[in-house]
NUKEBA-109187 format. One record per atom (N, C-alpha, C): x, y, z; residue in three letters. Coordinates in steps of 0.001 Angstrom, whole numbers, padded with zeros to 6 digits, always signed. Each point is the difference from the previous one (the first is absolute). Layout:
N
XYZala/...
END
This chain:
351
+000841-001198+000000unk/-000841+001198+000000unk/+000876+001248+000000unk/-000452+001124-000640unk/+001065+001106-000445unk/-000380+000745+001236unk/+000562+000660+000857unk/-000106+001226+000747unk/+000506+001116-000683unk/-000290+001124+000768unk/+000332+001287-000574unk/+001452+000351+000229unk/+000655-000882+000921unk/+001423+000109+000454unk/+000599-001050-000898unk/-000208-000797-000839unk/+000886-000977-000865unk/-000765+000858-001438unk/-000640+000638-000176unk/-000483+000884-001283unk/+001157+000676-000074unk/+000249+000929+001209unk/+000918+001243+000545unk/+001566-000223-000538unk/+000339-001845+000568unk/+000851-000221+000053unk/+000699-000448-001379unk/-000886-000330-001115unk/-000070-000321-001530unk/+000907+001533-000312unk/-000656+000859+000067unk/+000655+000841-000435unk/+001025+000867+000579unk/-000119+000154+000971unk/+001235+000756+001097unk/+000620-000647+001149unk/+001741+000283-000118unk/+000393-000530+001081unk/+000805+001031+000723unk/+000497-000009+001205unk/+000682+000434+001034unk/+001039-000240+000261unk/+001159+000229+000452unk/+001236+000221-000082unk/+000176-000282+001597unk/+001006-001397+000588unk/-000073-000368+001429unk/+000212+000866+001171unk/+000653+001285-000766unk/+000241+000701+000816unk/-001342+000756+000491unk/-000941+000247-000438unk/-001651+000222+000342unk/-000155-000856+000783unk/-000617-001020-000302unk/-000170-001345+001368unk/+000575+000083+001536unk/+001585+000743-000228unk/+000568-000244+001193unk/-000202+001349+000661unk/-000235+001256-000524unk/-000195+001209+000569unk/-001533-000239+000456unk/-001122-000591-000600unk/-001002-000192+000399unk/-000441-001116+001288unk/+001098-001129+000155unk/-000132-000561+001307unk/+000727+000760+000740unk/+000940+000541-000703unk/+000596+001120+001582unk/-001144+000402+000765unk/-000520+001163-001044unk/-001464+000730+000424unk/-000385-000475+001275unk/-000562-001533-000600unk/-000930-000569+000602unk/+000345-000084+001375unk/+001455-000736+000219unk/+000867+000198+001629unk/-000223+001214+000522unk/+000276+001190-000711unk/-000097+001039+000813unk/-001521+000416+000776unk/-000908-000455-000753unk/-001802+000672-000344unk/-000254-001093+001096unk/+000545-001161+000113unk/-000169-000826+001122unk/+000339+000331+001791unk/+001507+000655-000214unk/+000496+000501+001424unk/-000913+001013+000045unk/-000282+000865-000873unk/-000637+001285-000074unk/-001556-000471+000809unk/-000974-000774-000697unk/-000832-000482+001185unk/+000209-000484+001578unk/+001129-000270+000077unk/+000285-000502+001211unk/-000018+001306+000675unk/+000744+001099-000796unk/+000002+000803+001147unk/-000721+001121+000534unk/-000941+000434-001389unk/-000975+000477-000171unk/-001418-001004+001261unk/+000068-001258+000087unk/-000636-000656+000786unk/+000641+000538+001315unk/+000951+000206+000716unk/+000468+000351+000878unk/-000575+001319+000626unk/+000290+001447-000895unk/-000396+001217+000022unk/-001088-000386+000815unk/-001003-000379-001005unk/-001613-000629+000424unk/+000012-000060+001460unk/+000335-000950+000456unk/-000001-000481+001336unk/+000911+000426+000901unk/+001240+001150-000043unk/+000577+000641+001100unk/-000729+001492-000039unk/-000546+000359-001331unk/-000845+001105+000235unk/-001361-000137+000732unk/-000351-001436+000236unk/-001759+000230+000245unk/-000840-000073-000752unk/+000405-000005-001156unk/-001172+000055-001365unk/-000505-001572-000328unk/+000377-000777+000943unk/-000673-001380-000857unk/-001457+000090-000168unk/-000919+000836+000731unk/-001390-000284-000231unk/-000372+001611-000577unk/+001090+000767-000820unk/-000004+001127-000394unk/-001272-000029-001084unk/-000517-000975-000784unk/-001117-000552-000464unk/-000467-001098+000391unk/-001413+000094+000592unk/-000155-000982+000689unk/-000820-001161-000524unk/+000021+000144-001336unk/-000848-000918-001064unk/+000903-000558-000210unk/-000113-001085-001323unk/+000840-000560-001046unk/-001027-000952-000638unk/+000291+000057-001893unk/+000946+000952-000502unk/-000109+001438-000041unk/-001704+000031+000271unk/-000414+001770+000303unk/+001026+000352+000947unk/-000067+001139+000155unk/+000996+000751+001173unk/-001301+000487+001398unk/-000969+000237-001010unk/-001294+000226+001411unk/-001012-000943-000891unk/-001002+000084+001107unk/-000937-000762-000729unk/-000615+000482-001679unk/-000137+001365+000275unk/-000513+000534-001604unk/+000863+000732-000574unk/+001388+000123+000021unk/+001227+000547-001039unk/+001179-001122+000353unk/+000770+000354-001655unk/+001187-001055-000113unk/+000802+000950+000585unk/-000054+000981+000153unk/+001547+000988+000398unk/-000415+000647+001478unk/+000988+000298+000826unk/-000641+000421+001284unk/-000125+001777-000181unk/-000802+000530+001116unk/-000656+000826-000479unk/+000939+001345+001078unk/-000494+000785-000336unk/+001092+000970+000504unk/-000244+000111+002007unk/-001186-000767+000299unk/+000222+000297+001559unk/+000618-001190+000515unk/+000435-000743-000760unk/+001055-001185+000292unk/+000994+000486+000548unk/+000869+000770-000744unk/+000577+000689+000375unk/+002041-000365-000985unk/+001016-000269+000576unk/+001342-000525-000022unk/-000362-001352-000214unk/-000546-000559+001474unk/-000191-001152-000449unk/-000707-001121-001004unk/-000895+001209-000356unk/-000847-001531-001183unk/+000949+000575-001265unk/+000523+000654-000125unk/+001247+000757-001050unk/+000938-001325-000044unk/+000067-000142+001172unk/+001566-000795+000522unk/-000192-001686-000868unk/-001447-000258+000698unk/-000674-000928-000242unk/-000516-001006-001169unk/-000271+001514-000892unk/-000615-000122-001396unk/+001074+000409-001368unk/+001310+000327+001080unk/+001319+000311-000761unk/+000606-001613-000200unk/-000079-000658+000826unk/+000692-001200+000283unk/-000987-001028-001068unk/-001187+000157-000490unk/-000635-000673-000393unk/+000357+000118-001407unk/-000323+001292-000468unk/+000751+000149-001574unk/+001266-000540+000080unk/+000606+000101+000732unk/+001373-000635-000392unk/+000067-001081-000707unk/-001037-001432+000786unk/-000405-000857-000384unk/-000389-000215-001571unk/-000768+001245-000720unk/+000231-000133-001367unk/+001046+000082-000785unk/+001046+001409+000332unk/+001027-000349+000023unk/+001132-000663-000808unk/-000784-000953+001172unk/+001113-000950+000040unk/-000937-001629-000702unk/-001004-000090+000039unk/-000598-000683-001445unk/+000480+000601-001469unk/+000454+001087-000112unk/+000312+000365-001145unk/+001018-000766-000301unk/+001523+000691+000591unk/+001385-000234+000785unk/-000059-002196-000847unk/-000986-000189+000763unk/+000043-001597-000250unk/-000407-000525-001204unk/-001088+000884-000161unk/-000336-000528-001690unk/+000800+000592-001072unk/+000910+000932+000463unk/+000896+000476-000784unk/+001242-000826-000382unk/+000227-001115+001343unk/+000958-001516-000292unk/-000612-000445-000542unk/-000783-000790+000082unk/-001025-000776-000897unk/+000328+000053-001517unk/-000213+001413-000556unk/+000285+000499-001365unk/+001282-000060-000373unk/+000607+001008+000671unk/+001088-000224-000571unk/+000811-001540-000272unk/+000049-001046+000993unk/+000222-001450+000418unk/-001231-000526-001657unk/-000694+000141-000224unk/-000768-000581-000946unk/+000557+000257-001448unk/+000345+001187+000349unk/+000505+001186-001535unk/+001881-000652-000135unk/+000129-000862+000634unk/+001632-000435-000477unk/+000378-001028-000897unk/+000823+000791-000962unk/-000133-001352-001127unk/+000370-001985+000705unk/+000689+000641+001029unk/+000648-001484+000817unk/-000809-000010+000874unk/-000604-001386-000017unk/-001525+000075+001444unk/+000700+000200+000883unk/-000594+000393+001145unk/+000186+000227+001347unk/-000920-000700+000910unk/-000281-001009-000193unk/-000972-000720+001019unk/-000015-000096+001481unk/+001623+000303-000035unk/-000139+000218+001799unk/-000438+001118+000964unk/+000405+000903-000975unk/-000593+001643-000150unk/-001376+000065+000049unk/-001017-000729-001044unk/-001078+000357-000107unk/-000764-000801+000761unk/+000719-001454+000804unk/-000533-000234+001705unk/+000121+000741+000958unk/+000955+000822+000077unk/+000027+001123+000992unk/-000699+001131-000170unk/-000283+000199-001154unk/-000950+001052-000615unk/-001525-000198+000413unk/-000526-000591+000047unk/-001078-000810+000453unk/-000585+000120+000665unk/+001777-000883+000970unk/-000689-000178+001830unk/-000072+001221+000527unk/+001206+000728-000586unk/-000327+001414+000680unk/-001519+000438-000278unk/-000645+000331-000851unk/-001276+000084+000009unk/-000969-000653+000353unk/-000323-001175+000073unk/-000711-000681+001123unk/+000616+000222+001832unk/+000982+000169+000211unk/-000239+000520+001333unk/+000040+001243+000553unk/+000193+001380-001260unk/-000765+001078+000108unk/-001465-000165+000161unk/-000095-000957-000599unk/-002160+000247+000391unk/+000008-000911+001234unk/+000562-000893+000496unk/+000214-000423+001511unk/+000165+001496+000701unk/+001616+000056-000077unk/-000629+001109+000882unk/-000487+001259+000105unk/-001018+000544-001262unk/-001039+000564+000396unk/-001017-000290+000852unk/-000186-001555-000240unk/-001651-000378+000450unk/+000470-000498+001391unk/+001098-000064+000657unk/+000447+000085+001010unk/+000455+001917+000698unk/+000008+000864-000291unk/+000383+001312+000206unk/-002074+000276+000255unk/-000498-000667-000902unk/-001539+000236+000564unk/-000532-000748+000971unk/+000128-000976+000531unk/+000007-001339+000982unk/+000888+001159+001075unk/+000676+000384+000012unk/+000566+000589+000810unk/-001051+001182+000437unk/-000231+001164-000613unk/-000809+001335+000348unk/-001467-000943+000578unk/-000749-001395-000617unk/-001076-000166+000307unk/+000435-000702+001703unk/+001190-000534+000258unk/+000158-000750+000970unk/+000696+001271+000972unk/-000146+001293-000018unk/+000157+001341+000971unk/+001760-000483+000635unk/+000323-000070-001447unk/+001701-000300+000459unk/-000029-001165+000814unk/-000130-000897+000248unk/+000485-001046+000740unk/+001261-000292-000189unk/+000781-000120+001014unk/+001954-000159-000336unk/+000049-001358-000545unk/-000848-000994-000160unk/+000000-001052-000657unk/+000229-000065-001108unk/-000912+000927-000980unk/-000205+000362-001023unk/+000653+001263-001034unk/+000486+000785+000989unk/+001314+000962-000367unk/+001048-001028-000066unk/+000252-001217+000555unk/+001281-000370+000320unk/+000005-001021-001568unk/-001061-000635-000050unk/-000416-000345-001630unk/+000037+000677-001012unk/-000123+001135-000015unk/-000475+000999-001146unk/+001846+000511+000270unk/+000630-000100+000435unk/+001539+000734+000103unk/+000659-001768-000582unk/-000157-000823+000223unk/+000418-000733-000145unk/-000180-000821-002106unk/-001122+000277+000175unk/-000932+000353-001522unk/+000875+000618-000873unk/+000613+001074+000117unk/+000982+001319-000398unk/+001077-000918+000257unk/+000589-000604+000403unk/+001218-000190+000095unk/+000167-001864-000967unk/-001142-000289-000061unk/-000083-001114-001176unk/-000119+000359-001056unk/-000486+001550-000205unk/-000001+000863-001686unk/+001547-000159-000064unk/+000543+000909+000812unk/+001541+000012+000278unk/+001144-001106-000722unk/-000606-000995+000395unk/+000353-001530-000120unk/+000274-000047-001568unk/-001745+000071-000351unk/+000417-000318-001024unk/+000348+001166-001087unk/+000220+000992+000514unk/+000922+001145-000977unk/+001315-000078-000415unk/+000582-000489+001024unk/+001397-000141+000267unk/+000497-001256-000796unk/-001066-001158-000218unk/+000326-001073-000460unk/-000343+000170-001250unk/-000329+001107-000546unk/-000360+000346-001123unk/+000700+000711-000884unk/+000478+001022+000790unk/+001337+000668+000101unk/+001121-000648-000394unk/+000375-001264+000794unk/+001575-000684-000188unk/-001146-000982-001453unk/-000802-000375-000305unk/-000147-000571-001082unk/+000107+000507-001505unk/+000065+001474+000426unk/-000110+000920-001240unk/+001042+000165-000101unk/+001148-000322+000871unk/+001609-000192-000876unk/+000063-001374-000654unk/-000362-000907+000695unk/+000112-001936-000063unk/-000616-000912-001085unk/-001337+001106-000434unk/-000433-000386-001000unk/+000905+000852-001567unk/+000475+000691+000395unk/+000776+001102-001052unk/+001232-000451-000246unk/+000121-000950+000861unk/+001815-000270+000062unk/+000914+001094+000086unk/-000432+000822+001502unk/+000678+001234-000745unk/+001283+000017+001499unk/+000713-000997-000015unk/+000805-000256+000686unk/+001236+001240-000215unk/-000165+000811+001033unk/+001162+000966+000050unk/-000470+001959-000158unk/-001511-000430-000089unk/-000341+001175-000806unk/+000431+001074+001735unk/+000057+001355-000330unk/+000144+001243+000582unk/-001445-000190+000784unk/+000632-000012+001646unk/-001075+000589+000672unk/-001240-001228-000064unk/-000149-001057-000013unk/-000880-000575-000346unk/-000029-001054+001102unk/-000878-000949+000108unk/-000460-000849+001136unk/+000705-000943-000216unk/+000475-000898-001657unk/+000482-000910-000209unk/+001183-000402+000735unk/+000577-001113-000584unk/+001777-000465+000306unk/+000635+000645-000389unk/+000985+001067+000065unk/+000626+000427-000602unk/+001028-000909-000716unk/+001112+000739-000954unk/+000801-000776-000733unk/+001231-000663+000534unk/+000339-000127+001037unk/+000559-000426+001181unk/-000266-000914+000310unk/-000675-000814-000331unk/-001045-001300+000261unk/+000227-000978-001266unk/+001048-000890+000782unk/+000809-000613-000510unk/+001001+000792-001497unk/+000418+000516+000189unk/+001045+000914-000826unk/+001723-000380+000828unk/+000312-000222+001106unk/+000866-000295+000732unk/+000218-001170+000120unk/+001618-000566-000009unk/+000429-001007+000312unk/-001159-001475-000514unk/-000398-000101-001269unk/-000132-000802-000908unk/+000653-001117-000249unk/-000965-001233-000011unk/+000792-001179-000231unk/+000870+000093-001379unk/+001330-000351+000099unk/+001091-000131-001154unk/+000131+001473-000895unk/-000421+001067+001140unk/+000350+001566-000866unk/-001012+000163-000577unk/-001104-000716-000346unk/-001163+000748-000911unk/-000627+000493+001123unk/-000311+001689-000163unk/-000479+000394+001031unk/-001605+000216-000232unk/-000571-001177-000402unk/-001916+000425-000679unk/-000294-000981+000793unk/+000875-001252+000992unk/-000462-001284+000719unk/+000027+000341+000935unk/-001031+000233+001238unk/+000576+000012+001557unk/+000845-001074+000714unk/+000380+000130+001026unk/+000703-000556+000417unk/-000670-001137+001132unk/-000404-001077-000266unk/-001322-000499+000631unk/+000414-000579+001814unk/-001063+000282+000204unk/+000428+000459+001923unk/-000459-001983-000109unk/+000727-000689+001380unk/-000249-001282+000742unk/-001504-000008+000399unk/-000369-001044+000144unk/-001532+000088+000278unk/-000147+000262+000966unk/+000776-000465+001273unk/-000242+000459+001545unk/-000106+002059-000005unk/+001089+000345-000771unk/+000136+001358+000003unk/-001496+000727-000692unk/-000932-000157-000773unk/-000189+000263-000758unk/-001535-000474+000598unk/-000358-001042+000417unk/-000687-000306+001208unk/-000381+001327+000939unk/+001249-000087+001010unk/+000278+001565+001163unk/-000560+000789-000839unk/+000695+000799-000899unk/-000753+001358-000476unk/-001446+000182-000288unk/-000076-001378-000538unk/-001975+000212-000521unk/-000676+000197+001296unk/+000320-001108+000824unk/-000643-000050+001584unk/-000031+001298+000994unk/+001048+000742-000077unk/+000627+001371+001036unk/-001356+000709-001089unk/+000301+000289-001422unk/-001115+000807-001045unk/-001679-000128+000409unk/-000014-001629+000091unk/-001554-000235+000258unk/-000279+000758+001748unk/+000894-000341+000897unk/-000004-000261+001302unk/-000075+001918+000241unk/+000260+000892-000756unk/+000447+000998+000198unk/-001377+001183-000299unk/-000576-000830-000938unk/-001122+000829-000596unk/-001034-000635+001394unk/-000261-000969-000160unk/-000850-000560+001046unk/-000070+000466+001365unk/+001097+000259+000920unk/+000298+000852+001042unk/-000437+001489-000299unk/+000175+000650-001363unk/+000091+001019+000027unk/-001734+000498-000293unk/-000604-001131-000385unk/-001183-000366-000333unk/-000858-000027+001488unk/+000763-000571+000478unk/-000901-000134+001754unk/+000499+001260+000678unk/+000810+001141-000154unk/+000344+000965+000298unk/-001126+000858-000530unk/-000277+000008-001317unk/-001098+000862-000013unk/-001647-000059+000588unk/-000098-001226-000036unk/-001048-000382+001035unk/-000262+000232+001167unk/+001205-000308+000786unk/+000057+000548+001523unk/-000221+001475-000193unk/+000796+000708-001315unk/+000002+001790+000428unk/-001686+000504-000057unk/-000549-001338-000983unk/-001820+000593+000245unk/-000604-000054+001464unk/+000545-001353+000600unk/-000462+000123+001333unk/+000465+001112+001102unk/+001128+000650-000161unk/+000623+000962+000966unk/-001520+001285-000506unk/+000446-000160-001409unk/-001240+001552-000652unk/-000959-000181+000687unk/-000709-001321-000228unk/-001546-000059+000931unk/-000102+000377+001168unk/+001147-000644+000476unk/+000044+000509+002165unk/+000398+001271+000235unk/+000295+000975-000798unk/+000948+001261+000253unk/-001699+001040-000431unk/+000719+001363-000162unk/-000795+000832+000544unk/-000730+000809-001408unk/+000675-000502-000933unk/-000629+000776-001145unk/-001158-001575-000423unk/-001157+000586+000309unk/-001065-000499-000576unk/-000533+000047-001618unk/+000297+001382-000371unk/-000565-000033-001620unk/-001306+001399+000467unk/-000447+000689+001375unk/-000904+000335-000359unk/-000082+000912+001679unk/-000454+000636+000003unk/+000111+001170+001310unk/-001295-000816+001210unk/-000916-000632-000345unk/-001125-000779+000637unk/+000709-001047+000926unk/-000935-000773+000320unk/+000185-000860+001051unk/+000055-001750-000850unk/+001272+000081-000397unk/+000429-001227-000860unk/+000443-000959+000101unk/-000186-001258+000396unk/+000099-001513+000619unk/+001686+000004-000706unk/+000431-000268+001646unk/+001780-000719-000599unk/+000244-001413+000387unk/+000705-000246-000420unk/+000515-001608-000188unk/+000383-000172+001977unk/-000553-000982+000383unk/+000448-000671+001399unk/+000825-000375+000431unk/+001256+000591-000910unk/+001263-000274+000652unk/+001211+001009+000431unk/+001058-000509+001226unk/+001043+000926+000535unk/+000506+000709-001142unk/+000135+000985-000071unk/+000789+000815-001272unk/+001157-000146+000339unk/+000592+000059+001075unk/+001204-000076+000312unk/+000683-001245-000168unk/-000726-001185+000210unk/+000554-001270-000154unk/-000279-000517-001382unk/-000851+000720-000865unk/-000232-000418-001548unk/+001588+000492-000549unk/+000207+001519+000946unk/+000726+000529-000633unk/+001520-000320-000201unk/+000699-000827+001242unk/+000653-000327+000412unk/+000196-001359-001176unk/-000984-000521-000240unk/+000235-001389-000942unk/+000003+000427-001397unk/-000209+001593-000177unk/+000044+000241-001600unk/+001507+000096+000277unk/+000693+000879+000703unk/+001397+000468+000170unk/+000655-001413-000127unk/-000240-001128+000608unk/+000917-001184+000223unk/+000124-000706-001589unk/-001888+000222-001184unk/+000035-000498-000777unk/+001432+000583-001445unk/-000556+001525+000437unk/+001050+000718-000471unk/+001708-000383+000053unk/+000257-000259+001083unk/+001629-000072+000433unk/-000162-001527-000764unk/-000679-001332+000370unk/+000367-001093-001362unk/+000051+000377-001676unk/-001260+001027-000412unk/+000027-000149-001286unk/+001576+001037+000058unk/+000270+000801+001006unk/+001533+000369-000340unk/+000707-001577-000308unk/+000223-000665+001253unk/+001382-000548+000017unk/-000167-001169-001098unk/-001335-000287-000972unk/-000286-000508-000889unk/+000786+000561-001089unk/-000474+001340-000515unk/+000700+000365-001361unk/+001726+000247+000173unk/-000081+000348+001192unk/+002045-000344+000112unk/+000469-001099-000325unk/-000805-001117+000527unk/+000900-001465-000106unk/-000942-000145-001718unk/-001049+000546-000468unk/-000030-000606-001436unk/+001431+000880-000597unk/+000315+001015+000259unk/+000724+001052-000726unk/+001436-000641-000231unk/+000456-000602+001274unk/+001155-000647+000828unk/-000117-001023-001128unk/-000880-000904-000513unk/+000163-001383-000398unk/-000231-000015-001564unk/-000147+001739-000927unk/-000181-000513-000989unk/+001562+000425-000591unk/+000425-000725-001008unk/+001274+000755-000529unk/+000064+000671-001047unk/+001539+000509-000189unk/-000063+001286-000708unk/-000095-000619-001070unk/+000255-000966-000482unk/-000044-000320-001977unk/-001855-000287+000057unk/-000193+000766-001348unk/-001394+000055-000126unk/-000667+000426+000638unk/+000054+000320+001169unk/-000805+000380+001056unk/-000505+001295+000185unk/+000790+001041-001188unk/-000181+001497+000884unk/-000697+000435+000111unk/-001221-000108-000827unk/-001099+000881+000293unk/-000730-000621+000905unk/-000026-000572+000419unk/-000891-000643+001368unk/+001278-000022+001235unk/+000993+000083-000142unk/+000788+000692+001307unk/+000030+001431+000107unk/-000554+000373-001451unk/-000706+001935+000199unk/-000567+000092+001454unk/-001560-000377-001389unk/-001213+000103+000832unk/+000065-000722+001575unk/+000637-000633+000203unk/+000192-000660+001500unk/+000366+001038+000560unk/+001316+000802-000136unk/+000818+000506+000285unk/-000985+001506+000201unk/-001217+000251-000837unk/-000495+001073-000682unk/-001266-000121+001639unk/-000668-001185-000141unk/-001164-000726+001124unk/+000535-000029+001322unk/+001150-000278+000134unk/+000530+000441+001476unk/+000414+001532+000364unk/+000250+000613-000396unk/-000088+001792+000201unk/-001175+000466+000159unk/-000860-000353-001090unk/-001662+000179+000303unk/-000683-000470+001441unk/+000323-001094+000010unk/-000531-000552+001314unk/+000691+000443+001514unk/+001212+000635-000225unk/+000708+000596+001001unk/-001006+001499+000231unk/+000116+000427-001352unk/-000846+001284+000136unk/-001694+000165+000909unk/-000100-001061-000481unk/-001485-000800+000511unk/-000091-000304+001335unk/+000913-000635+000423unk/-000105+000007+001414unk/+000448+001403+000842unk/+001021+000924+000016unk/+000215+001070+000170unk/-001631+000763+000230unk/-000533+000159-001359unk/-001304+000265+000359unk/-001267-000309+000727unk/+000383-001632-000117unk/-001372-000733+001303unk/+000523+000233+001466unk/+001528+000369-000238unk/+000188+000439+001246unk/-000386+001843+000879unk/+000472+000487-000766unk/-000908+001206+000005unk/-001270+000091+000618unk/-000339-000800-000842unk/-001524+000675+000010unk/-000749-000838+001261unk/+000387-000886+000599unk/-000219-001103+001701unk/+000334+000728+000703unk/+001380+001139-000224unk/+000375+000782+001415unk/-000443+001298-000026unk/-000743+000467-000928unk/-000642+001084-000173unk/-001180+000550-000198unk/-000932-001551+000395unk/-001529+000057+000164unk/-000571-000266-001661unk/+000928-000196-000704unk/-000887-000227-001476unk/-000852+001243-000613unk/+001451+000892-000029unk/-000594+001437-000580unk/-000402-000501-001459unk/-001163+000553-000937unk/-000330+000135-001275unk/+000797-000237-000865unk/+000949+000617-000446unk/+000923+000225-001058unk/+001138-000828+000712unk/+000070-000875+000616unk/+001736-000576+000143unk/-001366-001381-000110unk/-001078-000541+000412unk/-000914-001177-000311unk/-000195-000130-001896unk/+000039+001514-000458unk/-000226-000265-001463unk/+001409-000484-000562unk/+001262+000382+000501unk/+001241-000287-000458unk/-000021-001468+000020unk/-000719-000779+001306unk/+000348-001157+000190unk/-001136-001008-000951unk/-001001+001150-000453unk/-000885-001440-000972unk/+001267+000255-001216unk/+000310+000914-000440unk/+000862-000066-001477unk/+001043-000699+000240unk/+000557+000115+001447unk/+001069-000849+000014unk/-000671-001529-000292unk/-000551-000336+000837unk/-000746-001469-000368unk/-000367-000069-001402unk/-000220+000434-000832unk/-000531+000435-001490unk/+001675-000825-000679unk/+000589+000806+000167unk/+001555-000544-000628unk/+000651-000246+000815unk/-000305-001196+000940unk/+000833-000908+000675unk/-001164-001342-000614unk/-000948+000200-000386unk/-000354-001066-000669unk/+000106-000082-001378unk/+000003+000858-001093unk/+000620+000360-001260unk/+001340-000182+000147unk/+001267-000050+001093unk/+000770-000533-000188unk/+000473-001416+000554unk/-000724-000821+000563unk/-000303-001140+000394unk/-000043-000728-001188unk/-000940+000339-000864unk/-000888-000614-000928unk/+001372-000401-001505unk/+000593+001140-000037unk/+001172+000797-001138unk/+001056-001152+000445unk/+000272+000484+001075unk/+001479-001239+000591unk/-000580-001431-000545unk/-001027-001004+000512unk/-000533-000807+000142unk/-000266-000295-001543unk/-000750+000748-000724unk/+000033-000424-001966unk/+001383-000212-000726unk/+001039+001145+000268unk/+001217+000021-000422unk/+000518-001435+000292unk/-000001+000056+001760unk/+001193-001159+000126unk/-000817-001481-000537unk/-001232-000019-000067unk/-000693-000986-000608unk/+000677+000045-001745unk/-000126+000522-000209unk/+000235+000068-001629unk/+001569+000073-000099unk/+001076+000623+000713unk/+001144-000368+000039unk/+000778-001678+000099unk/-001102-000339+000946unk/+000672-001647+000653unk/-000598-001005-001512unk/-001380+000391-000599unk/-000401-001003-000544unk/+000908+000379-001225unk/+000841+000865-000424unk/+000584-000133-000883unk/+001619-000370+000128unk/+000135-000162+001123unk/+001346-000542+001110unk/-000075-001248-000288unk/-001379-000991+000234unk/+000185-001232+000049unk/-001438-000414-000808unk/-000409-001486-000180unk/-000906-000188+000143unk/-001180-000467+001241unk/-001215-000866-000897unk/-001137+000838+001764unk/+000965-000541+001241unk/+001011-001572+000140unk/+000383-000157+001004unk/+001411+000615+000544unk/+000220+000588-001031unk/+001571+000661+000256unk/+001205-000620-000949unk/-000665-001227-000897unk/+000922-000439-000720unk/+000714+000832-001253unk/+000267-000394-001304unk/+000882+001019-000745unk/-000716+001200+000046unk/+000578+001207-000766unk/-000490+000839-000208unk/-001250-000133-001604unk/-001240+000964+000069unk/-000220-000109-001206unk/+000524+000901-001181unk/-000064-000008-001136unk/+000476+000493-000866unk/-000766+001389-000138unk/+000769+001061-000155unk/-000375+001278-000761unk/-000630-000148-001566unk/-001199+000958-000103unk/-000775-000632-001076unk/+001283+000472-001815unk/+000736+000856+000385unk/+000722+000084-001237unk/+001267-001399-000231unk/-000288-000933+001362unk/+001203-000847-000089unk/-000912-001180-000637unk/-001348+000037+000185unk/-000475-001088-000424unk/-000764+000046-001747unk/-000274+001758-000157unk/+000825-000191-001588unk/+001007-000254-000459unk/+000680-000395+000500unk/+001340-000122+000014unk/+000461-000967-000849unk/-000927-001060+001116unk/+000505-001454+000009unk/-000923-000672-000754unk/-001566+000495-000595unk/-000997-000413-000215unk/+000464-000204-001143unk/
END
């Protein structure tokens, strides 16, 4: 069956470098909700419209005795279109490439199916009068858009083969270019299986911690003092102090995690994922600096918004480390660590 996007695609194509500026976008339009969701709820404005998708019961836009807040409110909501644009704008471009991009245009997708998640969760929220249950879902919602931006992102180099490009998510050209079996430097240098094993495991083990790190930071949000709304707003039933205490501890592992992944990958082939390691541990230093702050200083406004963006790209760089060194090792070895596989110009090569 013809769609209007394989009509489109008959006659015009796109140039990869479109694709990859357009999942950029998408990463950014993603943190950008996160933090725009934040504003929301350290200003008070979560019930700044107290409808959804109306903003009152009989207008879509809030009305001027709303005041800042249904502004705040109904600002955060357009965004949401946005950023449906932002996504269907991957979509196209990813469709419009003479070389499919299929991995692209799964990420293209999902990102849009869980933009309409979490809308119809951002309304589940205003109808459920903020429940921290449901903020903690609807933040969490945003951070699975996230997910899959980022994985969309490193696919829009992976599907391009654009190994080395400037500034880009991919492997750089460093990746396997060094110390080559018998001087051809296009073969990596294929890691022992035990070795090669460690790195995937510290990679998986690293996101996952860092994964239950963001979870716990929803539960500290729920028990702490910014509700989303100036009223009398149900918080989560637990010690803030002792939630808080176990985000800090989760924090100091997903540290001493990306050191020992950083520690265990090596320099041949490896560099761009001993970057971004290298890039994910400064971030996360920065990150804690700030969750620290803001515990000994009552959780002023603006040092709580520093700490959702920090969380924003401490999981965008979680995600970056974790694809790279995935895509580094499988071209290190095969799935068990045995030879290396071949670079696709070696297997014209040989074909």
């Amino acid at each position: 069956m013809r769609t209007p996007l394989s009509w489109l695609a008959s006659r015009y194509s796109l140039g990869a470098r479109s694709v990859r500026l357009a999942a950029l976008g998408s990463v950014v339009a993603s943190i950008a909700i996160i933090v725009t969701g934040g504003i929301v709820r350290v200003t008070g404005s979560g019930l700044g419209c107290t409808d959804w998708p109306m903003c009152t019961g009989e207008t879509l836009a809030p009305t001027a005795e709303m005041g800042v807040h249904g502004a705040i409110e109904f600002g955060n909501r357009l965004l949401t279109g946005a950023l449906c644009a932002v996504v269907g704008w991957v979509i196209i471009t990813a469709r419009l490439q003479e070389k499919p991009m299929p991995a692209v245009l799964r990420g293209g997708w999902a990102q849009f199916w869980i933009v309409v998640l979490n809308a119809v969760v951002g309304g589940v929220t205003v109808w459920m009068r903020l429940s921290p249950y449901i903020v903690a879902a609807h933040f969490l919602a945003a951070t699975l858009l996230l997910t899959a931006a980022v994985y969309t992102w490193h696919a829009a180099y992976a599907d391009a083969g654009a190994d080395g490009a400037a500034g880009g998510s991919g492997d750089e050209s460093d990746e396997g270019s060094q110390g080559g079996q018998g001087g051809r430097p296009d073969v990596p240098t294929p890691l022992v299986p035990r070795r090669a094993a460690r790195i995937r495991s510290l990679s998986a083990a690293l996101v996952a911690v860092t994964a239950l790190l963001v979870v716990v930071g929803t539960l500290a949000t729920g028990s702490g003092p910014h509700a989303g709304d100036s009223s009398d707003v149900a918080r989560m039933p637990f010690n803030w102090t002792a939630v808080t205490v176990v985000h800090g501890a989760l924090a100091g592992a997903v540290l001493v995690l990306a050191a020992a992944l950083l520690s265990a990958l090596p320099r041949d082939g490896f560099g761009a994922a001993r970057r971004k390691a290298a890039v994910f541990l400064a971030v996360l230093l920065g990150q804690g600096v700030v969750g620290l702050v803001q515990s000994l200083t009552a959780l002023p406004s603006l040092v709580v918004m520093l700490h959702l963006l920090g969380s924003a790209l401490v999981w965008t760089g979680v995600l970056q480390v974790h694809f790279t060194v995935k895509r580094a090792s499988f071209g290190h070895s095969g799935p068990l660590g045995g030879a290396p596989l071949p670079r696709a110009r070696d297997a014209a090569t040989h074909a």
